[in-house]
MILUMLUM-937738 format. One record per residue: residue in three letters; x, y, z of N, C-alpha, C, O in turn. Coordinates in steps of 0.05 Angstrom, whole numbers, plus 5000, padded with zeros to 4 digits. Each point is the difference from the previous one (the first is absolute). Layout:
<nodes>
ALAXYZXYZXYZXYZ ...
</nodes>
This chain:
<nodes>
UNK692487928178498650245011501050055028500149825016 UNK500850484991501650045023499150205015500250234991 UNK498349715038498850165010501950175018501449865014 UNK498850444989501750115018499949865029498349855008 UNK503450225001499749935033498850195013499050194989 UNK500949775042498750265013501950275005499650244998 UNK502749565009503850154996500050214973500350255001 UNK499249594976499750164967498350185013501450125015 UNK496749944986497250084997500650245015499750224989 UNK501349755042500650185015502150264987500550195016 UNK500549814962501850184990498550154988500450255001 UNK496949634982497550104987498650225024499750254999 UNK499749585017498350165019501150255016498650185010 UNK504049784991500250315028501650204972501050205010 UNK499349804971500850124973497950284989498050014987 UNK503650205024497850184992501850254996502349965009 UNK497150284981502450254984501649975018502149954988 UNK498350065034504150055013500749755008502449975003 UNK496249845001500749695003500049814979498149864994 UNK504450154993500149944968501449695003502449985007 UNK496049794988501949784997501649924984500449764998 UNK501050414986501849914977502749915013500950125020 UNK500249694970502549905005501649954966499049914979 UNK503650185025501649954972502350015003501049895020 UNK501050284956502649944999500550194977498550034980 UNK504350125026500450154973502949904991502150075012 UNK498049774966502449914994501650244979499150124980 UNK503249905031502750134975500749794985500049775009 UNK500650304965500849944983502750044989500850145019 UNK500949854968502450094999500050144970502150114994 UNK496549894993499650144967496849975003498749865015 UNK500050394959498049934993498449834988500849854983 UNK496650155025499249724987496150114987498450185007 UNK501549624972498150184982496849845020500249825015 UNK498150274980496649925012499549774983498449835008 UNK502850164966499049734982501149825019498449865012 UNK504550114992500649755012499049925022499949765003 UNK499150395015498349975026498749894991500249775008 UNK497250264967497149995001501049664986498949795006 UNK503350224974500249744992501249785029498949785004 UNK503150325011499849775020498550005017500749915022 UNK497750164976497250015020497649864994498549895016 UNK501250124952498549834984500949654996498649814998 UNK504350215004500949724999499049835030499049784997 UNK501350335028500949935024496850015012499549805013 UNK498550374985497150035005498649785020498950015022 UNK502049724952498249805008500949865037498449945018 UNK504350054982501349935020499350145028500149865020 UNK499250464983499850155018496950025002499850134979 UNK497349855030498350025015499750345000498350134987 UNK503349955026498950195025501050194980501150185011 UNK498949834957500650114984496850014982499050194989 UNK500049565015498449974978497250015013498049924987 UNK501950155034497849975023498650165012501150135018 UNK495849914977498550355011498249795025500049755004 UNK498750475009498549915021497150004994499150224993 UNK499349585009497049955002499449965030500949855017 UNK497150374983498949925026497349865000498649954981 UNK500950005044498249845015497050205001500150235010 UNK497449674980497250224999500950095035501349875017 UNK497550414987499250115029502249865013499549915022 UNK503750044967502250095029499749685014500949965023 UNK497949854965499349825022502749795003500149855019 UNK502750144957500949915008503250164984500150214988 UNK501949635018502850184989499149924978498749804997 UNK502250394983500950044972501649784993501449875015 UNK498350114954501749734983501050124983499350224991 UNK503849585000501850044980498449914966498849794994 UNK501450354997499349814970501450164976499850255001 UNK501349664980500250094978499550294974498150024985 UNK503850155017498150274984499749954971499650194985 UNK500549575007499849954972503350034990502349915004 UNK496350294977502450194981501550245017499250234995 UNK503149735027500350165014501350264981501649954982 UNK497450305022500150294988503650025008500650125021 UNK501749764962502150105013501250305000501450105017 UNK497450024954500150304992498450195030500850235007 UNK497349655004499350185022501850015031500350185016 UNK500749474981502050015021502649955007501049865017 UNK500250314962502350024994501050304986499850024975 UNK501050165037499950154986503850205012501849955016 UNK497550304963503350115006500150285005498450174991 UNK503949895026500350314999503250034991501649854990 UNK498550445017503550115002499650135018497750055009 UNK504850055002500950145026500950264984501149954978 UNK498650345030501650174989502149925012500549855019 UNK501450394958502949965010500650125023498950225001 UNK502849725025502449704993498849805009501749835003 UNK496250095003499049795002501949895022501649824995 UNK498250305031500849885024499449815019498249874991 UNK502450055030498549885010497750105016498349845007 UNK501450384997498050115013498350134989498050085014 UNK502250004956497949914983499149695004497649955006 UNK503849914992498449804985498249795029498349824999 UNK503650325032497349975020497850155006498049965015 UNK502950274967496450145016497949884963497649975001 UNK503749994975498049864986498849695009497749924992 UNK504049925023498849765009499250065023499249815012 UNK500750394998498250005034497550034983498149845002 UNK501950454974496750074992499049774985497649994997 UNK504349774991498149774985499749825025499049784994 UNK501450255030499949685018496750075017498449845009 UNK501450454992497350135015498349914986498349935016 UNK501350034970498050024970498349765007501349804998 UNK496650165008498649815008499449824978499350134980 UNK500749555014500349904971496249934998498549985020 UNK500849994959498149944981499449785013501849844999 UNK496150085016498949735018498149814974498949785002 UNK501150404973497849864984502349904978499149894980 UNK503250135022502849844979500849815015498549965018 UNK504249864981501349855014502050295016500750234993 UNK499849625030501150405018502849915006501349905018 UNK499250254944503150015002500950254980498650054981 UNK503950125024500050154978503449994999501649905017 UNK499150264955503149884996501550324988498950124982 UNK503149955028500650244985502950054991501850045017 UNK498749964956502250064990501150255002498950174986 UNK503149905027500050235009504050154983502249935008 UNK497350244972501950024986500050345010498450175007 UNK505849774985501350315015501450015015501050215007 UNK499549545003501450005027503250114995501149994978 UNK500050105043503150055001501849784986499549765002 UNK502050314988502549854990498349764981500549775007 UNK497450284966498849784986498349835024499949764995 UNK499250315022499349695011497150064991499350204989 UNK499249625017496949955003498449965020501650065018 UNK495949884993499849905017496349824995498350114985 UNK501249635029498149964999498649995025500449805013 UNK497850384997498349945023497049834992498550024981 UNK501349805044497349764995499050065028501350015021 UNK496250034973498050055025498049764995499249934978 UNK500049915050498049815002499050085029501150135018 UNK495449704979499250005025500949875027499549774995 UNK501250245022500649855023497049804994500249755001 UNK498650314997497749674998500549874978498849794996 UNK502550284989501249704975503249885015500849765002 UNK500250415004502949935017501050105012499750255001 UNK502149595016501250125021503450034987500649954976 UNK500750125039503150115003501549744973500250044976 UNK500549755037500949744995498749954972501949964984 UNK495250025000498849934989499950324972499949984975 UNK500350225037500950244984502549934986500349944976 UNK501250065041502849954981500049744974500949984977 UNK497749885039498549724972499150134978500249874980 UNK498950335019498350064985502150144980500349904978 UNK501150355030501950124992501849764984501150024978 UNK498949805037502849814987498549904972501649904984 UNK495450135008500349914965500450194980499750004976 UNK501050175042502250274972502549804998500149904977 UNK502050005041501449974997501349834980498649824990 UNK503650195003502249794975500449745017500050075023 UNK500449694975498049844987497950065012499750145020 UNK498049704964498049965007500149915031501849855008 UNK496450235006499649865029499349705000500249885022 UNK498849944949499849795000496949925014499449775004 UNK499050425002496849945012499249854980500650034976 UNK497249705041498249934990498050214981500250215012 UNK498349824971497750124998497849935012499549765004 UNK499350395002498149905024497250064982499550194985 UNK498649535025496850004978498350305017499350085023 UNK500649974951497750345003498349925016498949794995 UNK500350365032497449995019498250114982500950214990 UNK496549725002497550064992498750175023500749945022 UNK497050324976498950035025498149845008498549874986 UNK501550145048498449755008496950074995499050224996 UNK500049565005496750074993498050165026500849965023 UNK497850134973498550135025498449765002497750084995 UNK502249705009498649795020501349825017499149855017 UNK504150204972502849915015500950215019500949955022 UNK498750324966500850105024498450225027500750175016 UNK495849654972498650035031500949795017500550025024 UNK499649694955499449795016502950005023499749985025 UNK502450054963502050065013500450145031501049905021 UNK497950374974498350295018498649825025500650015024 UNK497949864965499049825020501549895017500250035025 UNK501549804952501549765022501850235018499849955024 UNK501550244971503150105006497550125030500849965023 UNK497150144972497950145031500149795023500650055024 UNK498549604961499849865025503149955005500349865020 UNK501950214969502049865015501150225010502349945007 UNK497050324998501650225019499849955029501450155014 UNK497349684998499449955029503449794996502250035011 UNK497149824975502949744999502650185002501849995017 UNK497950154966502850175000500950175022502450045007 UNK494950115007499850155022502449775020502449995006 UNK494949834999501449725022503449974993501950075013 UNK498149814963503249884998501150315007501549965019 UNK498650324976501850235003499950005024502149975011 UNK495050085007501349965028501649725010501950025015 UNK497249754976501849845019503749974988501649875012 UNK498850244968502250024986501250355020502450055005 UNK496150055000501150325003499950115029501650165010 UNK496849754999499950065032501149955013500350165019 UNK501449564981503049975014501850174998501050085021 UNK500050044953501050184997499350334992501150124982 UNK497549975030497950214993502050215013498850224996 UNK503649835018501650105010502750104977501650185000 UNK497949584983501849994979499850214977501850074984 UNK495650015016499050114974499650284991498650135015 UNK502149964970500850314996497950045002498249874988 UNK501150445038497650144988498349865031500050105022 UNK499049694970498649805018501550065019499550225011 UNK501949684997501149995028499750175017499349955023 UNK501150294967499650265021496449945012499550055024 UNK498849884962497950025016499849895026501549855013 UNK496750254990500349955040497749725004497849914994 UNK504650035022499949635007500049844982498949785000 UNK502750344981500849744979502549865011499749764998 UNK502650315012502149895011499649805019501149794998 UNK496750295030497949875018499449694990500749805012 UNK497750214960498849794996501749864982499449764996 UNK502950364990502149744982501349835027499749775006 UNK501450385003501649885030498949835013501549825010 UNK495350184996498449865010499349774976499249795010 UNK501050214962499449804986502049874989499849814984 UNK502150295022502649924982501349755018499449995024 UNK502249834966502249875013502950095000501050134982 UNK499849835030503750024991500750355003498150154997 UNK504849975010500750234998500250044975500349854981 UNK499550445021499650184975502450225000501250085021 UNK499150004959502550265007498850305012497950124993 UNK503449935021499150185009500650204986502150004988 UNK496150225010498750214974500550325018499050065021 UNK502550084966499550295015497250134989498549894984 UNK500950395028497150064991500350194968501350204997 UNK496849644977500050124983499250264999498750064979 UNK501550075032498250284992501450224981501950115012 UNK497749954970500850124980499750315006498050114992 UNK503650015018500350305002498850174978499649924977 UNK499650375034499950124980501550074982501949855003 UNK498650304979501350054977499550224977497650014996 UNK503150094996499350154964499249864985498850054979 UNK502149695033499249724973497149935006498849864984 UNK499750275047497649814999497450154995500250245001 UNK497349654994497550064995499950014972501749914986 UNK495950225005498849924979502950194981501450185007 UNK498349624959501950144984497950134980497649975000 UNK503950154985499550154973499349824980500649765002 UNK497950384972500149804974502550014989500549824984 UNK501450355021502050084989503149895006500750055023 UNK501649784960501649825007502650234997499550224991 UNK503349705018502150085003501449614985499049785004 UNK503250284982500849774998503550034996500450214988 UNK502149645019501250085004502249705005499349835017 UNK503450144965501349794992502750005012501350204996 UNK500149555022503050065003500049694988498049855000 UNK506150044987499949845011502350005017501550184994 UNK499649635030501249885008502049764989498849814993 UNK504750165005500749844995500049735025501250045021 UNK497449674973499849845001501549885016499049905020 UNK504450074974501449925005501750175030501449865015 UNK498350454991498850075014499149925026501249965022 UNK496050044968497949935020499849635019499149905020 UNK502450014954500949705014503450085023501049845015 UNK500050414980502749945013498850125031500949905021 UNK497650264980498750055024498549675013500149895022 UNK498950064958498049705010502649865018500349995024 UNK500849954961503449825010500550045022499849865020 UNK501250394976503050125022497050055031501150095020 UNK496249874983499049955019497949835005498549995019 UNK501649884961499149645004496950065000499049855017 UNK498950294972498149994993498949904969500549794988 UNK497850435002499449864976499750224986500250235010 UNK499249734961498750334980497750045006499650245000 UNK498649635005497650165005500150135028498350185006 UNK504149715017500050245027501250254993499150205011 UNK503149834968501050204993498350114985500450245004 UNK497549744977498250134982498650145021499750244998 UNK499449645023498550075020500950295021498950195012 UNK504049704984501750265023499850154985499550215010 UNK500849814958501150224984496650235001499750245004 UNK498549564992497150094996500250205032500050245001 UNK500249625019499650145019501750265021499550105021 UNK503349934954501650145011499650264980500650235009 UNK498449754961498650104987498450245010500150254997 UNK497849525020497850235003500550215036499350225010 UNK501949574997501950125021501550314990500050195016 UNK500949834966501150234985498250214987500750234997 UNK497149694994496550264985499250005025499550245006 UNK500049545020498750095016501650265025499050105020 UNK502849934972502250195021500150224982499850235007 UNK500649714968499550304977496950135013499350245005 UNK499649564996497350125014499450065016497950144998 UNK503049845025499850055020497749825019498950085020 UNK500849724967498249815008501449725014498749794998 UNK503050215011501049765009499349845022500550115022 UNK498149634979498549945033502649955006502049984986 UNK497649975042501649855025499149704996501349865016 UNK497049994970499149854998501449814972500550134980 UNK500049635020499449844967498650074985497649955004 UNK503150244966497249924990498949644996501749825000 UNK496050134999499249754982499949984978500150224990 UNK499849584991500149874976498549814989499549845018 UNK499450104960498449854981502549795002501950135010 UNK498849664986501049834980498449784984498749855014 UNK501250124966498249824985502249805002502550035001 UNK495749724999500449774995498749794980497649935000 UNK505149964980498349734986499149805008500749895021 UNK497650024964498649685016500149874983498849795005 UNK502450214968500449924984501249755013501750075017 UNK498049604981500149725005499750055034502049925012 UNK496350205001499749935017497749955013499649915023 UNK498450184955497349984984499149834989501649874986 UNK495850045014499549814981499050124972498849844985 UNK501550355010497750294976502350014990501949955015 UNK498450124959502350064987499150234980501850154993 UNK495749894998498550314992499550215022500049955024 UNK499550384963500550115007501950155021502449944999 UNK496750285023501049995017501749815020498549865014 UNK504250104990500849855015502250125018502449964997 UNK496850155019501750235019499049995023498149865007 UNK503350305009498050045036502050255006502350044990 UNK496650075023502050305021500949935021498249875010 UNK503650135005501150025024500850265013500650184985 UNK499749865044501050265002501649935012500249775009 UNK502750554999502650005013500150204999498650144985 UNK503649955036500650185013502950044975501649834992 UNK498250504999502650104995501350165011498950225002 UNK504049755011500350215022501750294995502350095004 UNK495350004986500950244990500650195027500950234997 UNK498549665030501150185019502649975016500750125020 UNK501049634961501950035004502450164989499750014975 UNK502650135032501050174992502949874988501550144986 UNK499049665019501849844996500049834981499149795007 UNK501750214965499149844969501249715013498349835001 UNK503650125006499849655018497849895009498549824993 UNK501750345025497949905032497549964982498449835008 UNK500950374961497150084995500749684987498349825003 UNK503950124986499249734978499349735021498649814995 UNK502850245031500249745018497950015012500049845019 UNK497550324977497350075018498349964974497650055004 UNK502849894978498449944972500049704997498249834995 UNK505450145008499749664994498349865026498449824996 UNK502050255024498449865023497250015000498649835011 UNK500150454973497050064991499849774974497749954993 UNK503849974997498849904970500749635014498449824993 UNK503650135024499049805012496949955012498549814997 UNK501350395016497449925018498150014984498249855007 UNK501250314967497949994986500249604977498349834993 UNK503850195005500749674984498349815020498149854994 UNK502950175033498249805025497349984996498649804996 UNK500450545007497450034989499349924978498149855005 UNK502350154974498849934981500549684991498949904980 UNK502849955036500149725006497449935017498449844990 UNK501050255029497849945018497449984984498449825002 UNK501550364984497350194994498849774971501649914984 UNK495650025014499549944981501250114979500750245000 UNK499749634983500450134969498350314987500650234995 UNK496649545003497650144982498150115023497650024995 UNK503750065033497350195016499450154986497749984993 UNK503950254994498450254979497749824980497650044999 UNK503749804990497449874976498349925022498450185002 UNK501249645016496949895012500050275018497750064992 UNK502850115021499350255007497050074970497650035000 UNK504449954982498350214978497949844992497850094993 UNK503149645009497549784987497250035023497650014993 UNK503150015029498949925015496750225004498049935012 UNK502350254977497250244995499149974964501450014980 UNK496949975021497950034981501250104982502050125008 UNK497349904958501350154982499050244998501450184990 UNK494849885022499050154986500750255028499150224995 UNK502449745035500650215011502050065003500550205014 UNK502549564969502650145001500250254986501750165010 UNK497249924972500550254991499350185019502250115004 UNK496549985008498450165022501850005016501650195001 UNK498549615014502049905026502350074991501250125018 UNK500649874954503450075005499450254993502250095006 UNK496450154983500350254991499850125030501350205008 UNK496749655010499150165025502749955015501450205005 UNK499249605002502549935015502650214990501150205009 UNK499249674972501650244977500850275015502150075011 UNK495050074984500450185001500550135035501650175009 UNK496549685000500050005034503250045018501050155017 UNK499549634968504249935010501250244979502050115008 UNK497449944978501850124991499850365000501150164984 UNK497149895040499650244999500850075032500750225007 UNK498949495014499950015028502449795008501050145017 UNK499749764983502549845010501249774975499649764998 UNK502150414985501649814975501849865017501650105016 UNK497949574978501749855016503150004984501449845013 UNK500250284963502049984991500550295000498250174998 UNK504249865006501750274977500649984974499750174984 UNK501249585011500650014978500549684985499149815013 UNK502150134965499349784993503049944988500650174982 UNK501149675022501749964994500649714988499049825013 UNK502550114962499449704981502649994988501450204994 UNK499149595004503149904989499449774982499649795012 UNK500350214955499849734988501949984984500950134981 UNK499749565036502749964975499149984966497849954991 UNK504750094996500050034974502549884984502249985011 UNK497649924961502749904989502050035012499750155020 UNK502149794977502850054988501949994985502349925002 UNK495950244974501949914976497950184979497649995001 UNK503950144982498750224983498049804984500349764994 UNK497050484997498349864984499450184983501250215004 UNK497049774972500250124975497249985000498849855015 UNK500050334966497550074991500150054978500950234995 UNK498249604979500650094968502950025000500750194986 UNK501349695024502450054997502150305002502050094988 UNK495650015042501250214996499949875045498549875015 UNK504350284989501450015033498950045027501650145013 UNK496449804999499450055025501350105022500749845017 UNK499950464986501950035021498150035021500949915022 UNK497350174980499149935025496750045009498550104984 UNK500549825041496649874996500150155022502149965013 UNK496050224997499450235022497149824998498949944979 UNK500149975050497249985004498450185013500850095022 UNK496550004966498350175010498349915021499349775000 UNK499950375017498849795014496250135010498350074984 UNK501449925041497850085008500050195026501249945021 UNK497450324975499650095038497050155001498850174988 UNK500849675031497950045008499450225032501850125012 UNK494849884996499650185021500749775021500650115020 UNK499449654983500349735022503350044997501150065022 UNK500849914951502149915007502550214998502249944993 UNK497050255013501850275002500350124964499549884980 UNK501650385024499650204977502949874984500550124980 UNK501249675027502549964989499849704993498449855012 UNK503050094972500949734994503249934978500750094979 UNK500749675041503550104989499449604994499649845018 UNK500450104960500549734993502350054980500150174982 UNK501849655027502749934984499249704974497849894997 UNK504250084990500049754981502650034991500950164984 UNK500649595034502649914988500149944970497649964994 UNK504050024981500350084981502550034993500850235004 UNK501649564985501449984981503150185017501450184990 UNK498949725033502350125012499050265015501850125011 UNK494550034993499350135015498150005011498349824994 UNK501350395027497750015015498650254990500650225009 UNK496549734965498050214988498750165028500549905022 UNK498750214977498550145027498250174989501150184988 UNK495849825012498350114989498650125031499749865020 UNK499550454977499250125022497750144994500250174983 UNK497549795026497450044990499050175027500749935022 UNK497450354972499750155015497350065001498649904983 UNK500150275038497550274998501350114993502349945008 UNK497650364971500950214986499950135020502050115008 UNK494949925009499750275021501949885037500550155019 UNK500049654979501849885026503250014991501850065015 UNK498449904964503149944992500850114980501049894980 UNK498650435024501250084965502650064995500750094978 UNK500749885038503649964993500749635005501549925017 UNK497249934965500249725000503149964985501349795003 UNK499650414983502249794995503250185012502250024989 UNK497050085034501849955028500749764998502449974993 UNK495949765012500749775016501549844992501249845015 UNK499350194946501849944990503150015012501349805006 UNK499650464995501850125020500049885018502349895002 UNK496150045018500149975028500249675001500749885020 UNK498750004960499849694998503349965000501049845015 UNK501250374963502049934988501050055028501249815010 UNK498550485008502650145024498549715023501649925017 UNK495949954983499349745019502549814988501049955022 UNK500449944965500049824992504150065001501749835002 UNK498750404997502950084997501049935029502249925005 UNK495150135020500750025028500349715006501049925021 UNK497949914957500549715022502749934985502249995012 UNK497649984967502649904984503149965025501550185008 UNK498749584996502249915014503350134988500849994977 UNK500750135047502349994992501849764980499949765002 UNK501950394978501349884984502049875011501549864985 
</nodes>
C-alpha cells in the first residue's frame, strides 16, 4: 500500500482547467499498427507497471495524501483508444490533435493514464500518444512506463496488487503523519537555511540571503539576481495547448559539444535559448535582460525514496540577450556550471520536507492559493527547459520501428506559457514543444528556429 507524497499530491492540488498536470510522449512509428496489438501487449506487461494499474483513494475530509491501490479489472477498452488524421496527415495535423488530447484533464476516479493510437499519418506512419499524471510520474519514470510496449519484454518483476487501505489504517496513519510535521518543519529548516540563498523562488525573499550567510559555513558560489523578466510567456495561461515537434541530428549536436569543450545538455540549453531569442524579436518583446529558466532535476540515487516523484527544479539564466550564438553558448555553459554547484550544495529532498512539512488537510488550500498568487504577481520562471537522455539504438513496438519519441510536457501559470524538453533517441535529439494556445499560437516557428540555432554553432569543417 503506497501513500502519495506531499511532492505527488502537490500536482493534485494546484491542477485546475488551464493548469493541467499531464506529462507524456507521442511516439512515431514507422508502419501502421492495429489497437489489438496494443491492448494485447498491454495486457501481457500490466502486472510489471503500477502506475498502469493504479487509481487514487483518498483520505475521509482531506486529512491526509491519497493512496495507490489496485482498479481490479483495469477497463483497457476505456483507456486505450484510436483515431485518424485526415488526409495528408501532416505534422501539424497531428500537433494540434495531441495539443487538444494533452488539455483534456484525466478521470481522477480511473488509474490517470490514457493511450492513443493515432492512424493517417504521412508516408504510412502511425503514431502512439500516452498521457499520465505528473503525480504517478515524473519525466525519468514516464519513459518506464512507455518502455512495456516495447520488443523485448522490459523483463519487470510483477509487482503484488496493492489492496485499498482500510479506513482505520488510514486515520491512524493521518494521525501519525500531523504529529510529525513539526519534525519535518525542524529537519527542513536546519537542512535549508544554510542554504536558503540557493533555492529557486526562496531566495529572492527579503533577508533570506542575510540569514543563510549568517548560518552557513564555508563559501558559496556566487549567484547573479534571479529575476525573471517579463515576457508574452508570463502570467496566467489558457485551457487551451499549442503543441509542436522538431528533431535534431544527434551527432550534430555532440560536434558542437566537442569542437567547445562543454556538454549536450549546454548546447540543448543554448539551442532552447537562442530559440526563443528568435519568437521573442519576431515579437518585439526582447528584454535587455536573461530570460530565466526551470531546469528539473533527478534525484533519482540521491534519495533514499525510490516511489513516486523523484525530481527537484533549479533555476538559470538563458542568455537570450546575447546577440552572439558563441558568447550565448559560453554564458550558458558557465550558468549550468553554477547551477551543478548549486544543486551540489543544496539538500536533495528540500522540495519533499518543504511539502512534508504542513499538514495534509491545508496543502491543498496552501498550493492552489500560492499557485495562484505567484502566478498571477511575480512568476519566478519564463520558461522550463529539460533534456532526458534516451537509447541509442532503435526499438520496436509489436515489431513494428520506432523512429522517434517527442515528449509532452507541462506549462503552467508559475512556470511560463512554454515548455521545450528534448529526448535523445537512436542517433537524435526528439524535441517536444508544449505551449498556451492564447501566448504562443505560432508554436511551431521554434522548430525552425531550433534547426537556423543549431546551424549557427556548428564548427567550421
Amino acid at each position: 500500500m503506497r501513500q502519495l507524497s506531499a511532492l505527488d499530491a502537490q500536482f493534485l492540488n494546484f491542477e485546475t482547467a488551464t493548469n493541467v498536470a499531464n506529462i507524456g510522449g507521442l511516439a512515431v512509428l514507422e508502419t501502421d499498427l492495429s489497437k489489438e496489438s496494443i491492448l494485447l501487449r498491454l495486457s501481457e506487461r500490466m502486472a510489471g507497471v503500477p502506475q498502469l494499474r493504479q487509481r487514487l483513494v483518498h483520505v475521509p475530509l482531506g486529512l491526509d495524501h491519497p493512496y495507490w491501490a489496485d482498479d481490479g479489472e483495469v477497463d483497457l477498452e476505456y483507456h486505450v483508444r484510436e483515431l485518424a488524421l485526415p488526409a495528408p496527415g501532416d505534422d501539424a495535423q497531428l500537433g494540434e490533435q495531441v495539443a487538444r488530447l494533452h488539455e483534456r484533464l484525466l478521470d481522477r476516479s480511473r488509474p490517470l493514464w490514457e493511450m492513443y493510437l493515432i492512424h493517417g499519418l504521412a508516408g504510412g506512419r502511425c503514431g502512439i500518444y500516452t498521457k499520465l499524471h505528473h503525480a504517478a510520474v515524473d519525466g525519468l519514470t514516464g519513459a518506464e512506463v512507455l518502455a512495456a510496449l516495447m520488443d523485448p519484454g522490459p523483463g519487470a518483476v510483477a509487482c503484488e496488487p496493492e489492496p485499498p487501505p482500510e479506513l482505520w489504517h488510514m486515520l491512524a496513519r493521518s494521525a501519525w503523519h500531523l504529529a510529525a510535521n513539526p519534525a519535518h518543519l525542524l529537519r527542513f529548516a536546519g537542512e535549508v537555511l544554510p542554504v536558503l540563498d540557493q533555492l529557486p523562488g526562496v531566495s529572492r525573499l527579503p533577508g533570506a540571503g542575510r540569514l543563510s550567510r549568517l548560518l552557513r559555513r564555508g563559501p558559496s558560489p556566487e549567484l547573479p539576481d534571479f529575476a525573471a523578466p517579463y515576457t508574452p510567456l508570463s502570467g496566467p495561461v489558457s485551457s487551451h495547448r499549442r503543441y509542436a515537434f522538431a528533431d535534431l541530428p544527434l551527432h550534430e549536436v555532440k560536434r558542437v559539444k566537442n569542437a567547445f569543450g562543454v556538454t549536450v545538455n549546454d548546447v540543448v540549453m543554448t539551442l532552447a535559448a537562442s530559440a526563443l531569442r528568435r519568437w521573442l524579436m519576431a515579437h518585439g518583446a526582447l528584454p535587455d535582460v536573461p530570460l530565466v529558466a526551470g531546469v528539473p532535476f533527478s534525484l533519482r540515487g540521491r534519495t533514499g525514496a525510490n516511489d513516486g516523484n523523484q525530481v527537484t527544479i533549479m533555476i538559470t539564466q538563458l542568455a537570450t540577450q546575447v546577440a552572439d550564438a558563441r558568447r550565448r553558448l559560453e554564458f550558458v555553459n558557465e550558468a549550468m556550471r553554477q547551477i551543478k554547484e548549486r544543486f551540489a550544495l543544496t539538500p536533495a529532498g528540500w522540495l519533499r520536507e518543504l511539502s512534508e512539512s504542513m499538514p495534509a488537510a491545508l496543502n491543498g488550500v496552501a498550493d492552489r492559493a500560492a499557485f495562484e498568487l505567484v502566478g498571477r504577481t511575480a512568476p519566478p520562471i519564463n520558461v522550463i527547459v529539460s533534456n532526458i537522455p534516451g537509447p541509442q539504438f532503435p526499438l520496436r513496438i509489436a515489431g513494428v520501428t520506432l523512429l522517434a519519441h517527442y515528449p509532452v510536457s507541462v506549462v503552467t501559470d508559475v512556470s511560463g506559457a512554454l515548455n521545450i524538453t528534448a529526448f535523445s533517441y537512436n542517433g537524435r535529439l526528439d524535441v517536444g514543444i508544449i505551449a498556451c494556445r492564447e501566448r504562443v499560437p505560432d508554436v511551431w516557428a521554434f522548430p525552425r528556429y531550433l534547426r537556423e540555432a543549431l546551424d549557427e554553432l556548428k564548427p567550421a569543417s
